[in-house]
C-alpha positions in Angstrom: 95.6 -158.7 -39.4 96.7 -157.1 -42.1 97.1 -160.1 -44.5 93.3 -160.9 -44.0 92.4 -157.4 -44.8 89.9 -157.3 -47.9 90.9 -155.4 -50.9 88.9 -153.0 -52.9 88.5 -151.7 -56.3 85.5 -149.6 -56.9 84.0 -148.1 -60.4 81.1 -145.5 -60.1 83.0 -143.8 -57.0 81.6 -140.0 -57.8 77.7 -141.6 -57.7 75.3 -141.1 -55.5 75.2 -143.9 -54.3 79.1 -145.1 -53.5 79.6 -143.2 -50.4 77.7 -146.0 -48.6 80.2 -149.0 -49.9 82.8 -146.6 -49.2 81.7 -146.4 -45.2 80.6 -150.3 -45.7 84.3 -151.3 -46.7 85.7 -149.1 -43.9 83.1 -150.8 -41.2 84.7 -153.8 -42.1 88.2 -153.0 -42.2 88.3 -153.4 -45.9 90.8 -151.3 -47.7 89.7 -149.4 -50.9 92.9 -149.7 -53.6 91.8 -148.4 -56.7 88.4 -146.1 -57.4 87.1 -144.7 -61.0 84.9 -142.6 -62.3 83.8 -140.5 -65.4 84.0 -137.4 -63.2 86.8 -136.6 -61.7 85.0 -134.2 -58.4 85.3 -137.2 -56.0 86.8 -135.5 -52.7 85.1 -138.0 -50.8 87.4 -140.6 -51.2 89.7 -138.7 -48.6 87.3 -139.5 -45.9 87.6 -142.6 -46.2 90.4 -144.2 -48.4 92.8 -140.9 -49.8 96.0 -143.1 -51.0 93.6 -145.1 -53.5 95.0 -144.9 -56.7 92.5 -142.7 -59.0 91.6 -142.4 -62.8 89.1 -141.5 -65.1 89.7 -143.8 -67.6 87.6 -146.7 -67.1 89.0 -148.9 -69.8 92.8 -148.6 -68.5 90.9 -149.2 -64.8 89.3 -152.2 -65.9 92.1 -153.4 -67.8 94.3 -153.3 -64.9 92.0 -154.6 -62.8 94.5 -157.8 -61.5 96.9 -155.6 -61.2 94.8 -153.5 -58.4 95.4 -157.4 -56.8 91.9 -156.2 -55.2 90.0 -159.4 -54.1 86.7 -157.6 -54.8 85.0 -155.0 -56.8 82.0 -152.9 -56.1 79.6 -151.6 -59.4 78.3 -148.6 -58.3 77.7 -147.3 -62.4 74.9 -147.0 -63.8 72.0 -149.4 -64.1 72.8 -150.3 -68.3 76.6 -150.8 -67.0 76.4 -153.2 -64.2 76.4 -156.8 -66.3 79.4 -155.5 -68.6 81.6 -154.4 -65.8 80.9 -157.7 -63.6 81.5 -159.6 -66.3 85.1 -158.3 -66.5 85.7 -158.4 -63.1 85.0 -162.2 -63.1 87.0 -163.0 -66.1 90.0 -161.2 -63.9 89.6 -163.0 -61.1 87.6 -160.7 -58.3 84.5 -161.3 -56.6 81.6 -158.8 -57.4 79.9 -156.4 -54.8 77.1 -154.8 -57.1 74.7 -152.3 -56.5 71.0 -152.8 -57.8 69.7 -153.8 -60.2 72.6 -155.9 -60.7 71.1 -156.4 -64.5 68.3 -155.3 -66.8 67.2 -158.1 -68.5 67.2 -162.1 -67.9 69.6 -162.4 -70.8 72.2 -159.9 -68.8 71.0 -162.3 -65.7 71.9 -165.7 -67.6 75.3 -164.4 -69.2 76.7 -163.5 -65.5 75.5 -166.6 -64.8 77.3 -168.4 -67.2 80.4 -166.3 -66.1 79.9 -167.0 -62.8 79.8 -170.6 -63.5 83.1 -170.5 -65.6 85.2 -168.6 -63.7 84.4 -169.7 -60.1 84.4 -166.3 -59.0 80.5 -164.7 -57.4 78.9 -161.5 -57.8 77.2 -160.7 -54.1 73.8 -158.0 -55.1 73.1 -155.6 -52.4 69.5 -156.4 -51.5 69.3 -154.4 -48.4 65.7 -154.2 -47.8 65.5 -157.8 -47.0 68.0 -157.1 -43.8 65.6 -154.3 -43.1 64.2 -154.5 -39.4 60.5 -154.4 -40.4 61.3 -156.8 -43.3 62.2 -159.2 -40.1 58.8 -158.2 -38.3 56.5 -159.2 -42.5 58.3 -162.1 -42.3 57.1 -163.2 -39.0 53.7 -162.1 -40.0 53.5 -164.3 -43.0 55.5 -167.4 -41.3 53.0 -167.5 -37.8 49.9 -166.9 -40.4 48.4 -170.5 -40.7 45.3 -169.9 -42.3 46.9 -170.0 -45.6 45.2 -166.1 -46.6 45.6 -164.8 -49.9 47.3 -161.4 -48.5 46.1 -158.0 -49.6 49.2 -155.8 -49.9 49.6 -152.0 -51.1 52.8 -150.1 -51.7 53.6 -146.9 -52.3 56.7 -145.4 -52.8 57.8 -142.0 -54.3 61.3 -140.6 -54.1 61.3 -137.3 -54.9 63.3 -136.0 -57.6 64.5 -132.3 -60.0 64.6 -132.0 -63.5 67.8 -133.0 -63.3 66.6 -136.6 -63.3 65.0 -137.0 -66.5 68.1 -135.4 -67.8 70.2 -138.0 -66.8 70.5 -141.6 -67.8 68.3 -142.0 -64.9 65.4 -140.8 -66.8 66.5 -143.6 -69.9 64.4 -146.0 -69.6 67.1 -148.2 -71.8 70.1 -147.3 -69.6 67.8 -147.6 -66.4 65.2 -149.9 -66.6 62.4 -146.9 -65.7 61.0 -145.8 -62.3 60.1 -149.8 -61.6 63.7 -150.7 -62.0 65.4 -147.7 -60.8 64.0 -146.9 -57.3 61.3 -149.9 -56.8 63.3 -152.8 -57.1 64.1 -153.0 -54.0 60.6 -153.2 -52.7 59.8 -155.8 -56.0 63.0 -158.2 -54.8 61.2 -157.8 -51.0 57.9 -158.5 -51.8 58.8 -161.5 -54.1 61.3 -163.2 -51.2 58.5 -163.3 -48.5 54.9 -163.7 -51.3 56.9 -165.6 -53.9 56.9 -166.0 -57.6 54.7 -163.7 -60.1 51.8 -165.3 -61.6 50.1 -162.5 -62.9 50.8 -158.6 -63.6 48.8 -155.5 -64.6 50.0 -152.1 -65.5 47.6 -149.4 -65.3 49.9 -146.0 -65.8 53.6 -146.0 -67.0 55.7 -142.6 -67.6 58.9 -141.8 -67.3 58.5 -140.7 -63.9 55.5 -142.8 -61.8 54.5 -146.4 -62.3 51.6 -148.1 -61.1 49.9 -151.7 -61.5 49.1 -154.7 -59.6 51.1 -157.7 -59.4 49.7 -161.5 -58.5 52.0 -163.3 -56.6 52.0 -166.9 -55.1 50.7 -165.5 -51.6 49.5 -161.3 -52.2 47.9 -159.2 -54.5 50.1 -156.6 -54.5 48.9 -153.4 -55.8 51.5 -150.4 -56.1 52.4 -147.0 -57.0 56.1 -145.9 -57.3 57.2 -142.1 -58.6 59.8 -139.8 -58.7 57.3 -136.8 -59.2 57.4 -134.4 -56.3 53.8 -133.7 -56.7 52.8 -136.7 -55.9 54.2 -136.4 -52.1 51.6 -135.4 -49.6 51.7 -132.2 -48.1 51.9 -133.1 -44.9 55.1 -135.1 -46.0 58.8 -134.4 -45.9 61.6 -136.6 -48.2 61.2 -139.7 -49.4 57.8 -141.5 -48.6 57.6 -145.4 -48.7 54.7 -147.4 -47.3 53.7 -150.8 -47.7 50.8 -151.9 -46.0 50.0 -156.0 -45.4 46.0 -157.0 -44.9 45.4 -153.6 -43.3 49.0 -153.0 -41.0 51.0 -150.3 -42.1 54.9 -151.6 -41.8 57.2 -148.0 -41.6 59.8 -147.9 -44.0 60.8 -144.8 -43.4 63.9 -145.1 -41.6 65.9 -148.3 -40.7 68.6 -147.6 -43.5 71.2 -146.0 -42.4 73.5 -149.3 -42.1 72.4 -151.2 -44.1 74.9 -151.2 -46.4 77.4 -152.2 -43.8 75.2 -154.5 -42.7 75.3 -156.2 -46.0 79.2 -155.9 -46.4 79.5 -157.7 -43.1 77.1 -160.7 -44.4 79.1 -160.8 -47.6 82.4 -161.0 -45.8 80.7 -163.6 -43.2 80.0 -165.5 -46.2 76.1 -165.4 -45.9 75.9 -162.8 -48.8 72.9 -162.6 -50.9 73.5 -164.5 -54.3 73.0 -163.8 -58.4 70.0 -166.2 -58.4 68.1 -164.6 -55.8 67.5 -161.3 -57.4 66.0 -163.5 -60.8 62.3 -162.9 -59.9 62.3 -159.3 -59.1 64.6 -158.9 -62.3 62.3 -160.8 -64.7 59.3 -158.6 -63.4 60.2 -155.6 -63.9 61.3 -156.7 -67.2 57.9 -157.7 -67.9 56.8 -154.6 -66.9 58.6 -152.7 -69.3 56.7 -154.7 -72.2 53.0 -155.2 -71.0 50.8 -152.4 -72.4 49.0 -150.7 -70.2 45.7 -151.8 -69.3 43.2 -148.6 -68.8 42.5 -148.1 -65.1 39.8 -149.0 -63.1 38.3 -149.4 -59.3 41.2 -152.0 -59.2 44.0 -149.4 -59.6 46.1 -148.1 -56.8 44.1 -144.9 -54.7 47.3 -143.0 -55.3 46.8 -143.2 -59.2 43.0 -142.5 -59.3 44.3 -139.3 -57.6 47.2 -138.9 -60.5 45.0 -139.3 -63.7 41.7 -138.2 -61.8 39.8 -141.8 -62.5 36.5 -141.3 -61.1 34.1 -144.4 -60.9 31.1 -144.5 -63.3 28.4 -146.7 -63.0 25.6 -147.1 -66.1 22.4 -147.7 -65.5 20.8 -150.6 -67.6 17.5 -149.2 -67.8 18.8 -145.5 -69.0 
């Protein structure tokens, strides 16, 4: 009925990113009513929503933002943005859809808390990968394991990008949170919901375009390798290329993620959304990461990395 029909505002709507919520609102006969964006080449609107109203001025967009009367709105800006613009869609009233990482820093984390708190209203992170299929079949694995194993767990992840990257505020580590924040904090969030809190962390290479280290967590040893460097994606390999392997069993992230962005706009809407204090952990690690130096590499270190910086084991002999 068209009275129970969710309303829409959406900021970041020429991003890479916002063509998903915009199919996600539509698969759940949400209406888009107002959309902004620093660019103004954002055709794709008319596939989905064309009589939203439309500006580039994002302070006269968020200033108006009860007079959209949208019930929600979705942060698809960039990374450094995403606390500011929350923040002023709770203090007008709407319910936040936000894209990850829905901050950069525990203190961005604990002032939307407080926000949240004040105002009543709820910001609702998309943390797909935990509605995953094979995030399902790790879960069972962990929950039927009774022996009460350490677990042994490797990830690697690159996503594949041009310059154009590090020319954008993607390649900021301020304005992004680096290559850990930007395209692994998805796999961070996953790995701390089923292993649980950090106890420990070790970085062993950080640039602006690969990160690698091992993380200690209540139930795994997790060591991982995430990059954007093209070089580093096998030959034999295509696209993106994401494993994560558990004690030895390869689980296939590869594909699975074509809906999951309706999948979460449906759980939101069904009111079992994901909430602000579950994406805490992953947030506060790679935070961390950001500030540990890194630790020189040894046997330890991801395979993928010994590859990158060409480590080589060296043993001494005592009686040389």
């Amino acid at each position: 009925m068209e009275q129970d029909q969710q309303r829409f505002a959406i900021i970041g709507v020429g991003g890479y990113i916002a063509p998903r919520h915009l199919g996600a609102i539509e698969s759940i006969g949400g209406k888009v009513v107002a959309a902004c964006d620093v660019s103004d080449s954002v055709g794709i609107i008319d596939s989905y929503f064309p009589q939203a109203d439309f500006t580039t001025d994002h302070r006269a967009f968020l200033d108006g933002l009860n007079g959209h009367r949208a019930d929600y709105l979705t942060v698809c800006t960039p990374n450094f943005l995403h606390c500011k613009h929350s923040a002023i869609a709770m203090n007008a009233g709407l319910d936040v859809i936000c894209e990850k990482p829905v901050v950069l820093t525990c203190e961005e984390h604990h002032l939307l808390s407080g926000i949240q708190a004040e105002s009543g209203q709820r910001v609702f992170p998309i943390l797909q990968m935990r509605l995953h299929p094979e995030a399902a079949r790790i879960k069972d694995k962990i929950k039927n394991d009774t022996s009460d194993v350490y677990h042994d767990v490797e990830l690697v992840y690159v996503a594949p990008r041009g310059k154009w990257y590090a020319a954008s505020w993607k390649g900021d580590t301020d304005k992004s949170g680096g290559v850990l924040t930007n395209i692994g904090i998805h796999f961070i969030d996953l790995l701390h919901w089923i292993f649980g809190k950090r106890r420990g962390m070790i970085i062993h290479h950080s640039a602006p375009d690969c990160i690698s280290g091992i993380i200690e967590l209540d139930k795994a040893r997790v060591c991982f390798f995430l990059s954007v460097n093209p070089s580093h994606v096998p030959a034999n390999h295509t696209g993106a290329w994401r494993r994560l392997t558990i004690d030895g069993e390869d689980f296939d992230f590869s594909a699975g993620f074509a809906n999951l962005h309706n999948l979460s706009y449906h759980e939101i809407i069904a009111g079992r959304g994901f909430s602000l204090d579950d994406t805490f952990d992953a947030i506060e690690t790679a935070e961390e990461a950001r500030r540990l130096v890194v630790s020189p590499a040894t046997d330890t270190c991801h395979p993928m990395l010994r590859k990158v910086v060409g480590y080589r084991h060296t043993s001494i002999n005592p009686m040389s």
